[in-house]
C-alpha positions in Angstrom: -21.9 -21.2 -17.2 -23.2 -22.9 -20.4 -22.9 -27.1 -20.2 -24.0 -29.4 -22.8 -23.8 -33.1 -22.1 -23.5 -35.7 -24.5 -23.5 -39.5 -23.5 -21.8 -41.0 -26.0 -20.2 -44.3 -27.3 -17.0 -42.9 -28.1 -14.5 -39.4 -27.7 -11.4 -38.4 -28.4 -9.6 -35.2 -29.2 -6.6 -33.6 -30.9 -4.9 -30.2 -30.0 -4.1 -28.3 -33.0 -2.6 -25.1 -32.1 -3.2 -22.0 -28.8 -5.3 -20.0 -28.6 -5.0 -16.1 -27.5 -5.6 -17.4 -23.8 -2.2 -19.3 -23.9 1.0 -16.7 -23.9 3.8 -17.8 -25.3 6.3 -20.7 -24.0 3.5 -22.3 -22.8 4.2 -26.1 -23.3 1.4 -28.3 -23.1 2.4 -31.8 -21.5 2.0 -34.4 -24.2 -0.2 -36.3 -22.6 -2.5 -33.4 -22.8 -2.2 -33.2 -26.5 -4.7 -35.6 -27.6 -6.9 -38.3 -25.6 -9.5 -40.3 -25.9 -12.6 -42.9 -24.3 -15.5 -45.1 -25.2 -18.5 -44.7 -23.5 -18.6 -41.7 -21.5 -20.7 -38.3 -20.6 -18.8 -35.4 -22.1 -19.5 -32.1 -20.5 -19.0 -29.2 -22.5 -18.1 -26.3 -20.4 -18.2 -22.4 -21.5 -17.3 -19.9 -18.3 -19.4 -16.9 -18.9 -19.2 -13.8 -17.1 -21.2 -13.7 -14.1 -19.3 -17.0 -12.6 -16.7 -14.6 -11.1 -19.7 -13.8 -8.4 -19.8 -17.4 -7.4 -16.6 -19.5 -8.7 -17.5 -22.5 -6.0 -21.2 -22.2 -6.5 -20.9 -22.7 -9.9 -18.6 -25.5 -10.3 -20.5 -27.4 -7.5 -23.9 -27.4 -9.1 -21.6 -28.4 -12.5 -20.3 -31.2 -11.2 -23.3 -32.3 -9.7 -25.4 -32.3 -12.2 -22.9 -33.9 -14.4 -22.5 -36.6 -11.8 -26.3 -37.1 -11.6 -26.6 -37.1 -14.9 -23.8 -39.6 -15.6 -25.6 -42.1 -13.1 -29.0 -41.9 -14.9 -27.3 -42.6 -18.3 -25.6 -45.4 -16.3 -22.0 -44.4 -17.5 -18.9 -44.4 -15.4 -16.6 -41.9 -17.6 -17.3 -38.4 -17.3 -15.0 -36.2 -19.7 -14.6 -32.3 -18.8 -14.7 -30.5 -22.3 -13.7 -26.5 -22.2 -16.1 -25.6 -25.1 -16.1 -22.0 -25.7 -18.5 -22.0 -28.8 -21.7 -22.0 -26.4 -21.5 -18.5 -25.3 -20.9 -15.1 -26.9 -20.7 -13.6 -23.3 -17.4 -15.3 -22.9 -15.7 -15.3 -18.8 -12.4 -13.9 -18.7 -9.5 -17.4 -19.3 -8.4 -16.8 -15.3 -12.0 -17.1 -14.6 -13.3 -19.9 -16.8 -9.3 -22.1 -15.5 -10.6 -21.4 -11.9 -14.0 -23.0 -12.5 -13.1 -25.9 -14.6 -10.6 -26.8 -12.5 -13.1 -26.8 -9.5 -15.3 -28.9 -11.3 -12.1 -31.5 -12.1 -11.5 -31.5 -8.8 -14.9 -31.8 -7.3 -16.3 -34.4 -10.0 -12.7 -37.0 -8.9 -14.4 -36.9 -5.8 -17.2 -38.5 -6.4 -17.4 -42.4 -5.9 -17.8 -44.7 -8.5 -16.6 -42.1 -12.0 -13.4 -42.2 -13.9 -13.1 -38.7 -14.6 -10.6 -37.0 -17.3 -10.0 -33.5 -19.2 -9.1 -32.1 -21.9 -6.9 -28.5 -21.5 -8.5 -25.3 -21.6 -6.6 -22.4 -24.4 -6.2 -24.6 -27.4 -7.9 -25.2 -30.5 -8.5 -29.2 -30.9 -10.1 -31.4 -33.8 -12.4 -33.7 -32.1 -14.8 -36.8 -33.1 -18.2 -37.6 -31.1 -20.3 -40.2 -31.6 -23.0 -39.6 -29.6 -26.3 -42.2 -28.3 -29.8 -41.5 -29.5 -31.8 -42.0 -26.8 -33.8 -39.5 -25.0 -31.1 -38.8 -22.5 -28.1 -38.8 -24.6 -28.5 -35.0 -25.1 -28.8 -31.9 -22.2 -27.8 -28.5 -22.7 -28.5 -26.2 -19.2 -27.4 -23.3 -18.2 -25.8 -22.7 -14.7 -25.6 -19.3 -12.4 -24.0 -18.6 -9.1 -26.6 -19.3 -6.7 -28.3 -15.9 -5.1 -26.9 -14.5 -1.8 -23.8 -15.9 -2.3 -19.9 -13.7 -1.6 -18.3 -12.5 -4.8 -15.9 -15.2 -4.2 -13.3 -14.1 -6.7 -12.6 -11.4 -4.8 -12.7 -12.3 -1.5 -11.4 -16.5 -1.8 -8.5 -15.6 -2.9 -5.9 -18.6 -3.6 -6.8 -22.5 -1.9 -4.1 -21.9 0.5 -5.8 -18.1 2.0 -9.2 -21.0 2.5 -6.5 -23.3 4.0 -5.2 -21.3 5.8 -8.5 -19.9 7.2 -9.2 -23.8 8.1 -5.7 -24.8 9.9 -6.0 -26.7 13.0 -2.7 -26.9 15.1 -0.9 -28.0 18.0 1.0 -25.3 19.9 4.4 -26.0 22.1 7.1 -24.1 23.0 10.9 -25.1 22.3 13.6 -24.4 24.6 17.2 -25.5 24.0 18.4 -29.3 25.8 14.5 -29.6 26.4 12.1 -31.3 25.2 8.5 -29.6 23.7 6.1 -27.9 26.4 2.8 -27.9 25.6 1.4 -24.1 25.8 -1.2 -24.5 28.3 1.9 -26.2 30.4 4.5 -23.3 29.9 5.1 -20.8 32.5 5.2 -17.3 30.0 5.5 -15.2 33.2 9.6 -14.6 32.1 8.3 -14.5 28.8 5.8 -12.4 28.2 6.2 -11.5 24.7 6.1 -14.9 23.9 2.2 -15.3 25.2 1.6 -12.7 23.0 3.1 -14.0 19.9 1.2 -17.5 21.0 -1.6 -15.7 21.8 -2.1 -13.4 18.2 -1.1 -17.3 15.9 -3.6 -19.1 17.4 -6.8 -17.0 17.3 -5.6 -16.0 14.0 -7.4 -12.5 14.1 -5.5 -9.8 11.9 -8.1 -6.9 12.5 -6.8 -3.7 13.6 -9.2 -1.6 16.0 -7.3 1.5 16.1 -4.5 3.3 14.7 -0.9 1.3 15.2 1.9 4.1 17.0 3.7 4.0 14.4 1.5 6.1 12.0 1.5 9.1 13.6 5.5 8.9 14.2 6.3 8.2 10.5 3.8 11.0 9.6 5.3 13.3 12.4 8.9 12.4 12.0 8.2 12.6 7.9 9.4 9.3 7.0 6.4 7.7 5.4 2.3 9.1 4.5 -0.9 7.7 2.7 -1.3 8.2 -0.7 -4.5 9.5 -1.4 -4.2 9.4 -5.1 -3.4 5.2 -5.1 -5.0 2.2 -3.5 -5.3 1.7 0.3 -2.3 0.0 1.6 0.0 2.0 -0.8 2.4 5.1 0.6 4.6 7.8 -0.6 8.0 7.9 0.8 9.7 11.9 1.6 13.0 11.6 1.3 13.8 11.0 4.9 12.0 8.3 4.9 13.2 7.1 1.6 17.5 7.7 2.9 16.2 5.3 5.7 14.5 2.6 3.7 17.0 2.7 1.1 19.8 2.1 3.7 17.8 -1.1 5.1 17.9 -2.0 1.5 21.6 -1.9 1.3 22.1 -3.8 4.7 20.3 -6.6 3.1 22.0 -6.3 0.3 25.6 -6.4 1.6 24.7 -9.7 3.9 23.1 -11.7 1.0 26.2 -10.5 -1.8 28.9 -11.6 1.6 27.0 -14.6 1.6 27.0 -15.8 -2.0 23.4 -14.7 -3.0 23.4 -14.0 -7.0 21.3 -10.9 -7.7 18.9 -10.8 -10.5 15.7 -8.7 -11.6 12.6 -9.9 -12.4 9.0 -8.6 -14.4 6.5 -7.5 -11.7 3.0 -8.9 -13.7 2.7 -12.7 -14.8 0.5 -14.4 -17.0 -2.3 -15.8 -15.0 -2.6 -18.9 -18.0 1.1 -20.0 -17.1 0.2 -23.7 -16.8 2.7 -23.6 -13.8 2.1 -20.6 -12.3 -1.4 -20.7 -12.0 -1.0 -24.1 -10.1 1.2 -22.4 -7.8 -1.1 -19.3 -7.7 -3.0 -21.8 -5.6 -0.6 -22.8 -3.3 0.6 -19.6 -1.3 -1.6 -18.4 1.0 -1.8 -14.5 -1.1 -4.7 -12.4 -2.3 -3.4 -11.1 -6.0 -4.3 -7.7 -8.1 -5.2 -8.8 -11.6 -4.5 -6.3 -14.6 -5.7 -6.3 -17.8 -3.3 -6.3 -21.3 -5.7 -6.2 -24.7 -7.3 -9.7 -24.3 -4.9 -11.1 -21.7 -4.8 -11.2 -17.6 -2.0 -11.0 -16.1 -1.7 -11.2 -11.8 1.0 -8.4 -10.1 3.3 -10.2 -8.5 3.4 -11.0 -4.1 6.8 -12.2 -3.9 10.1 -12.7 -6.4 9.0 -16.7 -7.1 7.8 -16.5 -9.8 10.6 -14.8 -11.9 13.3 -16.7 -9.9 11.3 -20.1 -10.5 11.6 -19.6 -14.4 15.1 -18.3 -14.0 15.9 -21.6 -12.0 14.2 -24.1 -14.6 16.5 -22.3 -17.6 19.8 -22.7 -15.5 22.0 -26.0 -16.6 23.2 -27.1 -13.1 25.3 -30.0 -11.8 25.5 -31.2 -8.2 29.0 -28.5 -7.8 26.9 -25.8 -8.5 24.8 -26.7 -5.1 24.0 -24.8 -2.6 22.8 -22.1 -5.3 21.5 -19.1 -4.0 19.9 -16.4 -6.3 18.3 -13.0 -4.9 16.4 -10.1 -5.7 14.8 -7.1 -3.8 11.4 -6.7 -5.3 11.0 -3.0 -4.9 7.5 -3.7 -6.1 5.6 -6.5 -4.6 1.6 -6.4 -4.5 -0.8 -8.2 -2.1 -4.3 -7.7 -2.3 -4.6 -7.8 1.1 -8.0 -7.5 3.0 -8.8 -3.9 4.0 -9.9 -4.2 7.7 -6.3 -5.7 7.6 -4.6 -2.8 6.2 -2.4 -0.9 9.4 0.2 1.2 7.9 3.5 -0.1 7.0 2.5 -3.5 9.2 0.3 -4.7 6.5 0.1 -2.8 3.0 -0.4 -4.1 -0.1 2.6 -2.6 -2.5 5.9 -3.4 -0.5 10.0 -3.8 -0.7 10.7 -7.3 -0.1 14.2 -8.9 0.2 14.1 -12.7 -1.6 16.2 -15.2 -1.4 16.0 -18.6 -2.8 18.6 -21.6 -2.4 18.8 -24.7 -4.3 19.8 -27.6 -1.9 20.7 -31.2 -3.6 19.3 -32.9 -1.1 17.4 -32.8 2.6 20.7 -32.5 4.6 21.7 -30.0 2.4 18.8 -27.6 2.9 18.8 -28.4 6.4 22.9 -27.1 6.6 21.3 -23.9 4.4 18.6 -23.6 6.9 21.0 -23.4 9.8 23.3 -20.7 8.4 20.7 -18.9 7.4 19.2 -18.2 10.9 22.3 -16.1 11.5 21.8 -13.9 8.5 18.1 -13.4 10.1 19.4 -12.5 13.6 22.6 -10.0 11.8 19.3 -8.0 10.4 17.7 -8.1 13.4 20.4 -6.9 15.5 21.3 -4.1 12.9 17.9 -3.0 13.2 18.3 -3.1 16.9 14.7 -5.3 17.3 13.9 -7.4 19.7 11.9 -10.2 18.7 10.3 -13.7 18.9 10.6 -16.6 17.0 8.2 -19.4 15.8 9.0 -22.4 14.2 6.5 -24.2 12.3 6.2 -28.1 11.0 4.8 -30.6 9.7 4.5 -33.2 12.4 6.3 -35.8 10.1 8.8 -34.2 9.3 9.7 -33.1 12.7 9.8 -36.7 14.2 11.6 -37.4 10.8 14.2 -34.6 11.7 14.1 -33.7 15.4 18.1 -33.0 15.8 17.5 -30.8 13.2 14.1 -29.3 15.2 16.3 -29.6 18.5 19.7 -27.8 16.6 17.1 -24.9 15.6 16.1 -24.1 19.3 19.2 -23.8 20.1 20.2 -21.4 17.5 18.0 -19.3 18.0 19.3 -19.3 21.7 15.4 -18.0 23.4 12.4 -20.2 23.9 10.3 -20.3 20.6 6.7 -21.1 19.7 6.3 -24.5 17.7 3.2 -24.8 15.5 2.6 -28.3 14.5 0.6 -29.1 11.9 -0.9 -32.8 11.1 -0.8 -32.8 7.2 1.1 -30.3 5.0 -1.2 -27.3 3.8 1.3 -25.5 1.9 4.7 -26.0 -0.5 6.8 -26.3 3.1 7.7 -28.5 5.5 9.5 -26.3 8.0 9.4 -23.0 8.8 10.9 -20.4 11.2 10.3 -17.1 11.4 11.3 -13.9 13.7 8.6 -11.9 14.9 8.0 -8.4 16.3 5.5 -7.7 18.7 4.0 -3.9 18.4 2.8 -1.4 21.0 -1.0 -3.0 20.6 0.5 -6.4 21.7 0.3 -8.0 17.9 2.9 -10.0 15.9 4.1 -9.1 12.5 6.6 -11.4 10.7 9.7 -10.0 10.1 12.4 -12.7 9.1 11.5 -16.3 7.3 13.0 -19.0 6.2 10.9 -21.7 4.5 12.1 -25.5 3.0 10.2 -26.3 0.1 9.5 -29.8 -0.9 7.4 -28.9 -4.3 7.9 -26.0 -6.5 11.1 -27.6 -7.7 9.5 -30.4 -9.4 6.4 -28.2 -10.2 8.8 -25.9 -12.4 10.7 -28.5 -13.6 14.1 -27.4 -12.1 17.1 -29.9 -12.0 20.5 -30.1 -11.4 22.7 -32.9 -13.1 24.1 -35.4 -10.1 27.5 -37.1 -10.2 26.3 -40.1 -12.2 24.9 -37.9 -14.8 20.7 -38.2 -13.6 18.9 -35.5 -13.8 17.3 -34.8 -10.1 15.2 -32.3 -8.8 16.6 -30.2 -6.0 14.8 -28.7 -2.8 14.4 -25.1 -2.6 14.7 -22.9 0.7 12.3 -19.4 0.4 14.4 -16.4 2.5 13.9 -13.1 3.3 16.4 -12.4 6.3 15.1 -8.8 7.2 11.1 -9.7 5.8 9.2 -6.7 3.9 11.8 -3.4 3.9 8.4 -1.4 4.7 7.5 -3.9 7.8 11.2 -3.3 9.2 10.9 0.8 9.5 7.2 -0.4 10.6 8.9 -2.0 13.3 11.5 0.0 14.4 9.0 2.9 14.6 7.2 0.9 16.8 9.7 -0.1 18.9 10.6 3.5 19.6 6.7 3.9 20.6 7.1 1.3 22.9 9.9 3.3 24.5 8.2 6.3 24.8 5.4 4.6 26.7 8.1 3.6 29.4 9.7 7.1 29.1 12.6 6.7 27.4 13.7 9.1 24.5 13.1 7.2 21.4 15.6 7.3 18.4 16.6 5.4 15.6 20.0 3.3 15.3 22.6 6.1 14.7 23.4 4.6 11.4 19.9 5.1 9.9 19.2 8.4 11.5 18.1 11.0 8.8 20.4 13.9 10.3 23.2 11.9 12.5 24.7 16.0 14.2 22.5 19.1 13.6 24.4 22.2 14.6 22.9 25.4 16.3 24.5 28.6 16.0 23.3 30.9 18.8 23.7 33.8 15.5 24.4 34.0 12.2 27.9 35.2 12.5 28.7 31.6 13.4 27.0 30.0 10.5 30.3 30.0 8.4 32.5 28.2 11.5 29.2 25.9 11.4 30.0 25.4 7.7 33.5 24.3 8.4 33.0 21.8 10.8 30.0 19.8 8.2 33.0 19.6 5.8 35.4 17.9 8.8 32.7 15.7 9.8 32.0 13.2 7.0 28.5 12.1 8.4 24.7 13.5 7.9 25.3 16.6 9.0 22.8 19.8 9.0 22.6 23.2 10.2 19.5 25.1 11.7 20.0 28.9 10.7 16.6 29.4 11.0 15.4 32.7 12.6 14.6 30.6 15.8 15.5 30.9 19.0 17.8 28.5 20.3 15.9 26.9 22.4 13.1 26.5 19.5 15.5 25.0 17.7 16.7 22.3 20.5 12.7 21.6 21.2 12.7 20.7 17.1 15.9 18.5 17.3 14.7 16.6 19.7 11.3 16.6 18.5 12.9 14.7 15.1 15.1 12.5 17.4 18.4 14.2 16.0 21.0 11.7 18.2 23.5 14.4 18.2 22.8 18.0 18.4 25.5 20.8 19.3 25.3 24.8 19.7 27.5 26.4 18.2 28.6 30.4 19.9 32.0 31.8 20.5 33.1 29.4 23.3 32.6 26.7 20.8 34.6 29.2 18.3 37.3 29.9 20.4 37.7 26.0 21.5 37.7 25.1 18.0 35.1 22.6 18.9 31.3 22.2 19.6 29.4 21.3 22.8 27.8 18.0 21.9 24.9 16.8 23.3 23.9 13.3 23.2 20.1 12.7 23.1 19.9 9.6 24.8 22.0 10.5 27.9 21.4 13.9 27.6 24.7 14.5 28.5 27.0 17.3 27.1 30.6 16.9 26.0 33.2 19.3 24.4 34.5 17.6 21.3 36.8 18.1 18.3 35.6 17.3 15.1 37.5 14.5 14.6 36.6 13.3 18.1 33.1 13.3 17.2 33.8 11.7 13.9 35.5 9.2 15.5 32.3 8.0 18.0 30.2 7.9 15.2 32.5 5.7 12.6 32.9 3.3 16.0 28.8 3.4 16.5 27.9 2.7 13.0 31.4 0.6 12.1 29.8 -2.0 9.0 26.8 -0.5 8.3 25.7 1.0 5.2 26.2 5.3 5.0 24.3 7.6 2.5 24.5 11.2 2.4 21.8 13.3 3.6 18.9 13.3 1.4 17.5 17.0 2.1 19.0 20.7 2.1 21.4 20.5 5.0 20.2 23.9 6.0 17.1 23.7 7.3 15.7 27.2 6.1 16.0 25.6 2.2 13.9 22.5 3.5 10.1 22.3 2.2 7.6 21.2 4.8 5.7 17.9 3.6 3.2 17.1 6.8 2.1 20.5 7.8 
């Protein structure tokens, strides 16, 4: 970075017009728009590339120097000037916001110094009239010092460094009691409880070896890497992608029954948003930053953004409250840390279900929060997960709200983990979230609910209140089934958990790939085979491999095919099929319609989808060999 500092007797400034950093419907606060001071040290700033190595280093030594300096002139104004006429070897706009505002926010810490800006992306008229003594004029250049992280790429936002920082106090919650300190609370009936407590609170996200699931959604062809793409992204065969999409459409159906509005949103965003940069720095998410001619834009980690500026367009009055819109961002990037990366736990492209309510007020959000948990625990039991909750605070607003607190144990109806937390980090105040724990004894976050207490005001959303004010409303964050990709993550390893304990693993009939898969003991029974897939109105296939029977049986069960029946001239003659039921292993002679009828009773209100491959198996490619 480039600085020239100018002590001088008076300053001011006039914005003109943007500049090619600023995208359009970018309004610049008016009290941005022009601004002035008498005597004061201006700091002309230019960001130059090179100051992504060392964002932190570089604004430190800047606002140092500047403060040094501003003492030796004996001065106590120090204006922060974006200058980018002192550099040919300009820093990208992302890069040169991120350091200026660092130095803002580093030089208003520093005793003594009134400290003001003018905005970075616009072309301004300004008049200087500067001292003439020895000092009155300075012009250094700044670099990242040596040794120092490439901090751009690896800080990510303030709330990934507060988060990093956290200190809490840990307690568990059990309905009609009041909160157990951990180190009190007997986990021996609870053991997957100490684990969740244990994985929060030593915070360590590593993976040391292949999760189970892996090798079953490789095995089971569900899910593989994508060699061709960044780590952390996948390819989905179409078994995988009948299941995934059929998660979708759970989700779907609960938020549409529920009132959610769905909309779609653009998946990159202008990194010079004046809003959304701000907020860029308050969720606790690494991004992916792409390049458009002259512009950057950042891939998006969540449907905020999109729904934020949708919100802030909306003409609302207080009837229109609770509103609720939703989207399910097929696309959804986190730039997430790659000793982190562990399949479909933690990737970095992923389907995530969004939900965000406008409340008028606190009591309303709390009612929103409420009802909400039982959307979370609908998903959950769909799913057929068990889990764990936690339930995060601030510590305020818990004492502010404990029936609330208490009503939310209760709900849940299991002890939970409480995280409280002295001062508030991020955009929420409360927090509760449902949480799987995986055959390695970690916890992955499923379900959340969130109250926020900022982004309203941030994006200037309000609703009209029944004496015509205009008021900002709160703003509940929901995803009630979490990341589409954790979910098969999680069922996967549930199954794994299973097989540990020996128990035949399977998925909920209603998501199974092939729900019947019918054997023929001969070809001469394929076409009675092919009669009963028209009566039975489910995923149905047929193996008329050249296999033997008992081949074929090993393979069913070997791609945990629920129901499987062979099909020779008893079966003919009965006009039936012997079923058997993989997780009993029990057989049963059944009518078509007697099997249809278990299956529409097993997977009564859930979504259905045809199959997604040949249904005979001998027109089916093989994509894991």
């Amino acid at each position: 970075m480039r600085i020239l500092m100018l002590h001088s007797d008076e300053f001011s400034y006039h914005v003109t017009d943007k500049t090619s950093a600023v995208g359009k419907g970018h309004e610049l606060a008016e009290k941005l728009q022009q601004g002035q001071t008498g005597e004061a040290l201006v700091v002309f700033c230019c960001s130059e590339k090179g100051d992504e190595k060392g964002v932190e280093s570089v604004a430190s030594q800047v606002a140092q120097t500047a403060a040094n300096h501003a003492r030796r002139v004996n001065t106590d104004t120090v204006v922060v000037y974006p200058y980018a006429h002192l550099s040919s070897n300009l820093a990208s706009p992302r890069i040169a916001t991120k350091v200026l505002d660092r130095i803002y926010d580093l030089l208003r810490k520093e005793d003594g110094l009134t400290i003001k800006r003018s905005p970075f992306g616009y072309y301004k008229s300004f008049t200087v009239k500067c001292k003439g003594h020895p000092l009155s004029e300075l012009a250094q250049t700044i670099v990242p010092e040596s040794g120092g992280k490439k901090q751009e790429d690896e800080a990510g936002s303030a709330a990934v460094q507060s988060e990093k920082t956290l200190e809490s106090e840990w307690y568990i919650a059990e309905p009609g009691r009041e909160l157990v300190p951990t180190g009190d609370y007997n986990f021996k009936q609870r053991k997957n409880l100490r684990k969740l407590y244990s994985y929060e609170s030593e915070k360590d996200r590593t993976v040391a070896e292949p999760p189970a699931h892996i090798e079953l959604m490789r095995r089971l062809e569900l899910v593989d890497y994508e060699p061709g793409s960044d780590p952390g992204n996948f390819r989905w065969y179409p078994k995988g992608l009948l299941v995934k999409q059929l998660c979708e459409e759970l989700v779907n159906e609960l938020i549409a029954d529920y009132g959610g509005m769905r909309v779609e949103t653009p998946i990159m965003y202008d990194f010079q948003h004046p809003k959304l940069s701000r907020y860029l720095q308050r969720f606790p998410a690494r991004q992916y930053v792409l390049l458009s001619e002259d512009k950057e834009y950042f891939l998006r980690f969540a449907a905020c953004f999109g729904q934020y500026l949708i919100q802030h367009d909306m003409q609302l009055s207080y009837r229109h409250l609770p509103c609720r819109l939703y989207e399910l961002t097929h696309y959804s990037f986190r730039r997430e840390q790659t000793g982190e990366l562990a399949g479909l736990k933690r990737l970095r492209t992923f389907t995530m279900p969004d939900m965000h309510t406008l409340a008028r007020d606190m009591e309303q959000a709390k009612q929103e929060f409420a009802a909400q948990i039982g959307l979370c625990k609908q998903c959950m039991d769909a799913f057929e997960l068990d889990y764990e909750v936690a339930i995060r605070f601030v510590k305020d607003f818990r004492d502010d709200n404990k029936n609330f607190a208490d009503k939310l144990s209760e709900l849940v109806k299991q002890p939970s983990l409480v995280e409280l937390w002295n001062e508030r980090f991020f955009y929420f105040v409360a927090k509760l979230e449902f949480n799987f724990i995986d055959a390695q004894n970690k916890a992955s976050c499923l379900s959340t609910i969130q109250i926020d207490v900022e982004n309203c005001e941030r994006f200037e959303i309000e609703y009209i209140d029944e004496d015509g004010k205009a008021r900002h409303p709160l703003l509940l964050h929901t995803s009630i089934s979490g990341s589409i990709d954790r979910v098969v993550y999680a069922m996967l390893e549930n199954q794994a958990i299973k097989m540990k304990k020996g128990t035949k693993a399977e998925l909920p009939l209603w998501l199974a790939p092939t729900q019947l898969r019918l054997i023929p003991v001969g070809e001469h029974f394929n076409e009675y085979c092919e009669q009963l897939m028209k009566q039975i109105p489910f995923r149905v296939d047929l193996d008329e491999r050249d296999l033997t029977v008992g081949k074929k049986i090993r393979e069913a069960e070997r791609e945990w095919i629920p129901f499987s029946a062979v099909v020779g001239e008893k079966e003919v003659e009965a006009g039936g099929m012997m079923v058997r039921t993989r997780s009993t292993g029990q057989q049963t002679m059944m009518k078509p319609d007697e099997l249809t009828e278990l299956i529409k009773g097993k997977t009564a209100k859930k979504p259905y989808r045809r199959l997604n491959v040949p249904a005979r198996l001998s027109r089916r490619p093989i994509f894991v060999g």
